[in-house]
Backbone bond lengths (Angstrom), bond angles and torsions (degrees), N, CA, C in turn:
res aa  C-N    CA-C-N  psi(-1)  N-CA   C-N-CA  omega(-1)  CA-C   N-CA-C  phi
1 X - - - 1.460 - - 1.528 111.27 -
2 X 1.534 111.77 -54.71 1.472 114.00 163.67 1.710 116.59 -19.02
3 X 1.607 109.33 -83.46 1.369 115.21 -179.08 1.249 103.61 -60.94
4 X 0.961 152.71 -31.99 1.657 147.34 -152.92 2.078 90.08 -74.98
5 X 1.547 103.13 -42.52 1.617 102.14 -169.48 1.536 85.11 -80.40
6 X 1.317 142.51 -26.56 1.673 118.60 -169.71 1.361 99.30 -77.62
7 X 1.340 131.67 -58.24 1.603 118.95 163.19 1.056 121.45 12.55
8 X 1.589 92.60 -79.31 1.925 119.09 -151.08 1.345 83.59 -79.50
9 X 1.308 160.00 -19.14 1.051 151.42 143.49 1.454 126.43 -31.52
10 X 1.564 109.75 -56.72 1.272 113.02 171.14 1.823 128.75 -69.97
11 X 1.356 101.30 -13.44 1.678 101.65 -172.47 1.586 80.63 -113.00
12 X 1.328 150.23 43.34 1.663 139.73 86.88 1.405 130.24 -55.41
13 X 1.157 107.85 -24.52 1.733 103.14 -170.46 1.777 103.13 -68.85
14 X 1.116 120.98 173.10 1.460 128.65 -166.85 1.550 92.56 -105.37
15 X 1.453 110.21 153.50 1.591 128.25 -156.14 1.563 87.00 -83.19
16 X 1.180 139.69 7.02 1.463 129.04 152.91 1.718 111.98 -71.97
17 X 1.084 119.33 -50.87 1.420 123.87 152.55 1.122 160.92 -8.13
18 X 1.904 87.90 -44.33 1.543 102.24 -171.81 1.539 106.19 -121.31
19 X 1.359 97.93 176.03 1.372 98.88 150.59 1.322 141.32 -110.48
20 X 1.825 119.73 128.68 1.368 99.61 -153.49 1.328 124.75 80.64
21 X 1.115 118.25 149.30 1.744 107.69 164.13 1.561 127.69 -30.02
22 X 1.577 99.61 131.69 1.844 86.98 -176.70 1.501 114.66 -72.44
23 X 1.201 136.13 33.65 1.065 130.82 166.86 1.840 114.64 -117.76
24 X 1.155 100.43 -21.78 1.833 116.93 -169.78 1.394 96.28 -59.68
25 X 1.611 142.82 -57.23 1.622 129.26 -173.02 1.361 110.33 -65.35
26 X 1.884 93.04 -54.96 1.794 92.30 176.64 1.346 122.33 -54.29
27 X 1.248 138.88 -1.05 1.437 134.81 169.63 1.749 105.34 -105.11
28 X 1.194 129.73 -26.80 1.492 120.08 151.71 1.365 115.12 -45.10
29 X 1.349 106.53 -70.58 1.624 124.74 -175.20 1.843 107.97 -31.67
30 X 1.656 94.26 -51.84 1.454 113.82 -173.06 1.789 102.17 -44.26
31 X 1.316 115.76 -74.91 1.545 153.10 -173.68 1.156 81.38 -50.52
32 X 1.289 153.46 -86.10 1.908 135.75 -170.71 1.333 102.65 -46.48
33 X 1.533 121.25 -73.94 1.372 107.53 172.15 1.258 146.18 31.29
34 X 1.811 92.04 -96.90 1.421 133.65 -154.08 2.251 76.96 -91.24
35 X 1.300 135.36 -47.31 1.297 124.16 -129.76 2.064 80.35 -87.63
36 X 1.537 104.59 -39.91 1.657 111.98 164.50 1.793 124.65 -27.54
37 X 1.825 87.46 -53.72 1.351 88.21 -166.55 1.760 109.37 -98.08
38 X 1.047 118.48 -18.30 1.755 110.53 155.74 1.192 122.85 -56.97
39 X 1.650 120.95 -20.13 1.761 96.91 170.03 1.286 100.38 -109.15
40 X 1.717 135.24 -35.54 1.680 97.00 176.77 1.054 155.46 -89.38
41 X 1.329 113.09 54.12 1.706 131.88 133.78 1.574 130.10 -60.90
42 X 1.480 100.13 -3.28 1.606 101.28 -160.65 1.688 75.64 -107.43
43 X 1.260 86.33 138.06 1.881 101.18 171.06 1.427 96.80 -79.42
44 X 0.974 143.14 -37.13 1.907 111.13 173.01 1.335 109.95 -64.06
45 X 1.301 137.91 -18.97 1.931 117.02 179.86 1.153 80.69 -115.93
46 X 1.336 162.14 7.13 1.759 121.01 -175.80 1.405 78.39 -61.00
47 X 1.503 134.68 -94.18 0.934 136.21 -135.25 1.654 126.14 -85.20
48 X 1.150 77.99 6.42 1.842 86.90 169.91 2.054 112.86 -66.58
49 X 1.644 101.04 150.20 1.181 103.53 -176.64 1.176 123.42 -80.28
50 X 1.360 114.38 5.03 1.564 108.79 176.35 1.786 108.71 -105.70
51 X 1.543 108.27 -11.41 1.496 111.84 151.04 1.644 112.21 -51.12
52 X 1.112 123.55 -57.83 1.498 130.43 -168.00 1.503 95.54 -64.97
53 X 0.921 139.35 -40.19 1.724 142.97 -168.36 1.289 87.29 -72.65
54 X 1.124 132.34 -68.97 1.550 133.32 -170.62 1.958 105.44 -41.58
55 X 1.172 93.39 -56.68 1.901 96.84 -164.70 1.637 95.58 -66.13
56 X 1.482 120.57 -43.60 1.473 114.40 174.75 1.224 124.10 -42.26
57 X 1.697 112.40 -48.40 1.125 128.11 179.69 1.412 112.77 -57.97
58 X 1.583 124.87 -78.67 1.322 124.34 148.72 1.837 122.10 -7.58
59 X 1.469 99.89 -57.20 1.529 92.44 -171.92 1.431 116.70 -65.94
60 X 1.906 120.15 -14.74 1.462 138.92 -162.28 1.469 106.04 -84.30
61 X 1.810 92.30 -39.09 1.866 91.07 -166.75 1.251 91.76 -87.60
62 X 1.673 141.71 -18.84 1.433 123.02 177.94 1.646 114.38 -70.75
63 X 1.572 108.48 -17.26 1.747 119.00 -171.89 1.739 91.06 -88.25
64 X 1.205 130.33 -46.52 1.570 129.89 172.62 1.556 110.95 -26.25
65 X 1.233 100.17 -76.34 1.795 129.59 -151.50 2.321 75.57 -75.56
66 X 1.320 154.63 -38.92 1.148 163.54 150.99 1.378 94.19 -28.44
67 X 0.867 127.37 -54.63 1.406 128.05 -136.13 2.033 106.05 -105.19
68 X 1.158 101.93 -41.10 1.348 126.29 172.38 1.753 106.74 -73.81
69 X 1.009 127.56 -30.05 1.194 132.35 153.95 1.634 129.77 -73.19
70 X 1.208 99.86 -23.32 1.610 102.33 170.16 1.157 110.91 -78.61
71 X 1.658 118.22 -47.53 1.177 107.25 164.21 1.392 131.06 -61.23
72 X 1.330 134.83 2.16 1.401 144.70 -162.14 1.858 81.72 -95.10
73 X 1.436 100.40 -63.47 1.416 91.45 -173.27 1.473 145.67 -63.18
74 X 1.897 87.84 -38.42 1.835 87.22 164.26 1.391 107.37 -59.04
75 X 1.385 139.83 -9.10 1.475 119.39 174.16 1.535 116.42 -71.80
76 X 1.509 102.51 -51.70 1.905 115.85 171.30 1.571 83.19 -41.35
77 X 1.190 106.93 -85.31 1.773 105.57 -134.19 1.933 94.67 -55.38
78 X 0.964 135.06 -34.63 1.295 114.29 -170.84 1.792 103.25 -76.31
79 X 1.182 107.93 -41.57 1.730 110.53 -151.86 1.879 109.29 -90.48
80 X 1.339 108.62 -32.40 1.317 123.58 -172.77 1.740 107.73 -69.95
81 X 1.539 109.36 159.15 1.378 105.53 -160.71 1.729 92.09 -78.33
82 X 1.540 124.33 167.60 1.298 133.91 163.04 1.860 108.14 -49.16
83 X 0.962 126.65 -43.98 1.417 115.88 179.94 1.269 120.41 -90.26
84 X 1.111 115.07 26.89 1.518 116.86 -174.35 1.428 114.44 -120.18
85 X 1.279 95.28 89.83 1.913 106.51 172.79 1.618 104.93 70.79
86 X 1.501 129.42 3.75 1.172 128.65 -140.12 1.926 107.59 -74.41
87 X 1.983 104.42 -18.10 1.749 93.69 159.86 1.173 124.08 -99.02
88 X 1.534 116.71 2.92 1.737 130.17 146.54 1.543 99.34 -40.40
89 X 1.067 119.09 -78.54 1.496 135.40 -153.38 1.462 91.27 -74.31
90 X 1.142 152.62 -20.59 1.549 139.44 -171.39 1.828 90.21 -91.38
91 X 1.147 106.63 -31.65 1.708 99.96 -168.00 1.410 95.90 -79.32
92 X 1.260 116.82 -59.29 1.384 116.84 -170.98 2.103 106.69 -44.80
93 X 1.682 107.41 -34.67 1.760 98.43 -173.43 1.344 84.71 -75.83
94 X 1.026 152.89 -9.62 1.925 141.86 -169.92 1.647 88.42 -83.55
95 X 1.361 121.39 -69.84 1.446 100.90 -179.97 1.476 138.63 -77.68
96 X 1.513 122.52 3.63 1.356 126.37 161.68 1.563 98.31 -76.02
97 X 1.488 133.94 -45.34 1.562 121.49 167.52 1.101 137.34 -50.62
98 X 1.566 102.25 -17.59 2.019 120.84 174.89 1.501 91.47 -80.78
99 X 1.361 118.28 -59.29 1.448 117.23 -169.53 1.780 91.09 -54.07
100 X 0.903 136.77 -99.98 1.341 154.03 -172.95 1.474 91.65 10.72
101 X 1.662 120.41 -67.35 1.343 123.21 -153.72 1.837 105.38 -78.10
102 X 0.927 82.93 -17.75 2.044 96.06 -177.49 1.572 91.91 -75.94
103 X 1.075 147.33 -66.12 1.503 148.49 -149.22 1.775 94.82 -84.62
104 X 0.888 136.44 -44.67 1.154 150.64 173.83 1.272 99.44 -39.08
105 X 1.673 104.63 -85.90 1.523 90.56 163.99 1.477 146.26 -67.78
106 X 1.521 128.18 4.86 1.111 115.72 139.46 1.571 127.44 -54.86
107 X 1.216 109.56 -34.70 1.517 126.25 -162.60 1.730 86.49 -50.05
108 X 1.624 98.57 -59.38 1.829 87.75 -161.72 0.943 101.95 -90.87
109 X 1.502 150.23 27.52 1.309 128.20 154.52 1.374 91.30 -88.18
110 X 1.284 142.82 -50.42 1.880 119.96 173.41 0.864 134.65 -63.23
111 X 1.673 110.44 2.13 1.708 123.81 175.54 1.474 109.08 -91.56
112 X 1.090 117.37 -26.06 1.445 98.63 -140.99 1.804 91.09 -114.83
113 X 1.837 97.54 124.97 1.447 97.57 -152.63 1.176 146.73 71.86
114 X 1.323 112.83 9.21 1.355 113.54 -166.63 0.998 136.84 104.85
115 X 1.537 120.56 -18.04 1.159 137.94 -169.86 1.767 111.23 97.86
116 X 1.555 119.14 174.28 1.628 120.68 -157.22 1.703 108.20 -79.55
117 X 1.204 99.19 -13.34 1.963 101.50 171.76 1.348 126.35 -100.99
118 X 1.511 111.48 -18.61 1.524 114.42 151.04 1.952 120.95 -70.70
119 X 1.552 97.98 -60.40 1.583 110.26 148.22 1.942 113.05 -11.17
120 X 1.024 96.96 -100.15 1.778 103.24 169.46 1.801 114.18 -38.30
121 X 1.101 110.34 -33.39 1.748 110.12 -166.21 1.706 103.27 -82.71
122 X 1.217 112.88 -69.17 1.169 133.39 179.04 1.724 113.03 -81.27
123 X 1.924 99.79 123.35 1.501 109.16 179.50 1.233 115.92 -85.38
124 X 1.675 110.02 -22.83 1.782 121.65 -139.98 1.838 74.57 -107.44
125 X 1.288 137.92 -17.20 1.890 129.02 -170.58 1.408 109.15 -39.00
126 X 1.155 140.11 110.35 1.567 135.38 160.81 1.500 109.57 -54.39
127 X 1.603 109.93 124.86 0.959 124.88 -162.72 1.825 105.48 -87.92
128 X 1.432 104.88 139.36 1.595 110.91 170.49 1.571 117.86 -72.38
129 X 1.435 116.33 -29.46 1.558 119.40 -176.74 1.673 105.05 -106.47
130 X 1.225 122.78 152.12 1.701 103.36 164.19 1.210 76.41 -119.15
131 X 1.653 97.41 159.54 2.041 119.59 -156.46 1.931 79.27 -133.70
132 X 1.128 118.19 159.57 1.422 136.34 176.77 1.286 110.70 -81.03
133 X 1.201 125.73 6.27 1.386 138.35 -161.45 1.761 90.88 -119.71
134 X 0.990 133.25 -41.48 1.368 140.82 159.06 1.566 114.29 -42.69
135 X 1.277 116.99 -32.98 1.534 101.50 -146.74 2.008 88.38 -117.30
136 X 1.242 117.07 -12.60 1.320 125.29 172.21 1.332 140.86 -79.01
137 X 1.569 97.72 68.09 1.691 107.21 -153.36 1.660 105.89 -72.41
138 X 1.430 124.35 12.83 1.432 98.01 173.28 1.613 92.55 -102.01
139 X 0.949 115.65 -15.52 1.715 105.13 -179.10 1.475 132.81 -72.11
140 X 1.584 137.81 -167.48 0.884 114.77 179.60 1.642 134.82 -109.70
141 X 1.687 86.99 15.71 1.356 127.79 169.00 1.627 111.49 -65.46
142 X 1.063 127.45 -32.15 1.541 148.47 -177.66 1.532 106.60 -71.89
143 X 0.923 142.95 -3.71 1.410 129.28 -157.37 1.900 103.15 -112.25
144 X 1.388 110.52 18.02 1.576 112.36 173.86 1.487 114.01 86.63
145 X 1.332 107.49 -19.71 1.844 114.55 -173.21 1.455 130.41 -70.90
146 X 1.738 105.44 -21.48 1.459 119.35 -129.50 2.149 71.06 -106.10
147 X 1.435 105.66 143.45 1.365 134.73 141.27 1.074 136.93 -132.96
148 X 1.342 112.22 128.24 1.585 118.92 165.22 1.259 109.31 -23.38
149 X 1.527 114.46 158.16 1.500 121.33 -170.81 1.527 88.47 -136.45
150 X 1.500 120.88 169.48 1.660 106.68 158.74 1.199 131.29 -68.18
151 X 1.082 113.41 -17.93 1.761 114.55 -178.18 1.788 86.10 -65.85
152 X 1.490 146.68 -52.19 0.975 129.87 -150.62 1.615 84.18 -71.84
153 X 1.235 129.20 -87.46 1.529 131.66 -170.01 1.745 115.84 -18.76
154 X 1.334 99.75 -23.92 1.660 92.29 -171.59 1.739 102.41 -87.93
155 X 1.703 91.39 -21.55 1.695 107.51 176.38 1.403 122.16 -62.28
156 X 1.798 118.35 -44.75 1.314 113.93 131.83 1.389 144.67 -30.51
157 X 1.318 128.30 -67.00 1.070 140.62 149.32 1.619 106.38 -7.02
158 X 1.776 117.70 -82.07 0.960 100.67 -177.28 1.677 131.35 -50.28
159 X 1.396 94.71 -56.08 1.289 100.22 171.51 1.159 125.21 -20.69
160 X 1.057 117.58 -61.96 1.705 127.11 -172.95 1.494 104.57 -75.88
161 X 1.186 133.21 -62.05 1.574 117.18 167.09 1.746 120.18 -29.39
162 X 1.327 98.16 -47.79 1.707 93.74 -171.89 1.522 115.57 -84.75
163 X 1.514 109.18 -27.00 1.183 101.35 172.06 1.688 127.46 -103.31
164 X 1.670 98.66 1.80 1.773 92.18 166.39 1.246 103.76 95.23
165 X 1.434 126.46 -27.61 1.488 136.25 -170.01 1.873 107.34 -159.95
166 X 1.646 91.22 159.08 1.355 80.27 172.08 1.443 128.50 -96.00
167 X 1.451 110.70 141.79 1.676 110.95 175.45 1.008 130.99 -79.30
168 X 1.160 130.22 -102.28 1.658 129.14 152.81 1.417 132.59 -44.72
169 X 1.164 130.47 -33.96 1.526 120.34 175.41 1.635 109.85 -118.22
170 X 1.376 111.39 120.12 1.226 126.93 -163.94 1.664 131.04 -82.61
171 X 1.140 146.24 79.65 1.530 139.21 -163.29 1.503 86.84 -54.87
172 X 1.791 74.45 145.50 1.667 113.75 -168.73 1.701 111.40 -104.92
173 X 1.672 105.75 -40.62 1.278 110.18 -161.85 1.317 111.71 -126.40
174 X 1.303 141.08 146.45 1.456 139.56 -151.58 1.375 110.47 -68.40
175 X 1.491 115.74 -14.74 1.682 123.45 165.23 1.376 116.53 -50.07
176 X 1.680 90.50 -53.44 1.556 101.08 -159.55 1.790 103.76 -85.86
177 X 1.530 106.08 -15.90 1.666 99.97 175.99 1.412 94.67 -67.70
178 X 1.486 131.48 -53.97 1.561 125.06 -157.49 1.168 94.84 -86.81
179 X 1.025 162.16 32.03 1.224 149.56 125.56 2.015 123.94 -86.86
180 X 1.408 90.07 -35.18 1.715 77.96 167.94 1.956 106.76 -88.74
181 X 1.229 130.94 -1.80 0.924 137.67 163.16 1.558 110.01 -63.34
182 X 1.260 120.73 -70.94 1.240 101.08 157.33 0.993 142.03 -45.55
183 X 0.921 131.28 -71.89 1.915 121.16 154.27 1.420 124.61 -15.62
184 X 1.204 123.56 -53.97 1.199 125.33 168.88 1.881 110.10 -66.24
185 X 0.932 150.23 -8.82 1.168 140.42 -177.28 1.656 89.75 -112.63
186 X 1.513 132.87 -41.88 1.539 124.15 177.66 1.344 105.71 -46.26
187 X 1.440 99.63 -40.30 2.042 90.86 -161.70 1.193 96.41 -81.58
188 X 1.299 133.61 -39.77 1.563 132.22 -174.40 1.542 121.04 -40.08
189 X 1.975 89.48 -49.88 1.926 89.31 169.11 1.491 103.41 -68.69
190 X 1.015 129.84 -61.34 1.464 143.14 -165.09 1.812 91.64 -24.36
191 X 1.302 98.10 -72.63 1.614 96.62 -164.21 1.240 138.15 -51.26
192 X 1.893 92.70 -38.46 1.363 113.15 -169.92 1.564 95.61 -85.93
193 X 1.100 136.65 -37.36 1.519 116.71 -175.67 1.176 109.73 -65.82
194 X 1.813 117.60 -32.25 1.972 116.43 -161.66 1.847 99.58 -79.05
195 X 1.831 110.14 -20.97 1.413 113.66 168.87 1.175 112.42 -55.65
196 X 1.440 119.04 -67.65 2.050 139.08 -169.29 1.408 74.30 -57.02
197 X 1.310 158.49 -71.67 1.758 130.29 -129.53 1.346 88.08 -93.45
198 X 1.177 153.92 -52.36 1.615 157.39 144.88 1.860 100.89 12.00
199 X 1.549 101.49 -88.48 1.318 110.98 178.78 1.636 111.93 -57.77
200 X 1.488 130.64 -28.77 1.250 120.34 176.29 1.789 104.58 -77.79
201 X 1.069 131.36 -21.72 1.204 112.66 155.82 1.698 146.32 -70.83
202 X 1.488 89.66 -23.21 1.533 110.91 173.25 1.634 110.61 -68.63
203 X 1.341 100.13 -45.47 1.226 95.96 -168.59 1.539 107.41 -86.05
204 X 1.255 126.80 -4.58 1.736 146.78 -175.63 1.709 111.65 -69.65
């Protein structure tokens, strides 16, 4: 569901944006997708490892075609004249930052531990994120049972986009530092350029 909403994200952005027709990735993307989620229901691939290669993969080319578009835009918003499409391009950086925080948090729900079928299998896995629920031994979070779900990972995700750094749940392992590192410096341009073209229109 995650990627299915970053998609539909991408075939909004304006054909300055993309690459190719704005529909040509989002209908790849679609076709992995949809071919992902017809087999894991079957208990022989949910948890097979070449399922996880597949969704990685998927989750890489949706961060690609993300990523290639940000750069499409910091070019508009810095180089393009003030009257030119300039709340096109502020809407469009509002939804490459939704996408941003959505893929993000896929990223660490397949990072962290191994991914969500090692996660579930294994109690003793050293964890890539520490969660506040870890460190609270009078609660009932403490007793070895408790895993992150994605809603928490996507909860990260935000976090760290909006605040630049992380707050409450802490990367553990040099994966998970360079990966919310990135994130935190994507959204940083993201914001601050779609802000500066924001105020150059107000004041325009």
């Amino acid at each position: 569901m995650v990627v299915l909403v970053a998609i539909l994200m991408d075939l909004i952005l304006p054909t300055e944006l993309t690459l190719g027709p704005s529909w040509l990735l989002p209908s790849i993307e679609g076709v992995l997708l949809i071919g992902l989620a017809s087999v894991s229901p079957h208990p022989s691939v949910r948890d097979h490892p070449r399922r996880r290669q597949v969704a990685i993969g998927l989750i890489g080319l949706v961060s690609l075609v993300n990523i290639f578009s940000l750069v499409r835009l910091c070019d508009h918003l810095i180089n393009s004249p003030a009257h030119t499409n300039g709340r096109i391009l502020i809407a469009s950086g509002a939804a490459l930052w939704i996408t941003n925080v959505l893929l993000f948090g896929l990223w660490y729900w397949e990072l962290d531990r191994g991914g969500p079928a090692d996660r579930e299998g294994l109690a003793d896995c050293l964890p890539d994120f520490l969660f506040p629920q870890m460190t609270d031994e009078g609660s009932r979070w403490s007793h070895g049972d408790w895993r992150p779900g994605l809603l928490d990972y996507l909860y990260v995700s935000l976090t760290n986009a909006t605040a630049f750094s992380p707050t409450d749940t802490m990367p553990l392992t040099p994966a998970a530092k360079s990966l919310m590192s990135a994130q935190s410096v994507t959204s940083l341009v993201t914001v601050g350029l779609v802000v500066a073209r924001a105020v150059n229109i107000l004041n325009g």
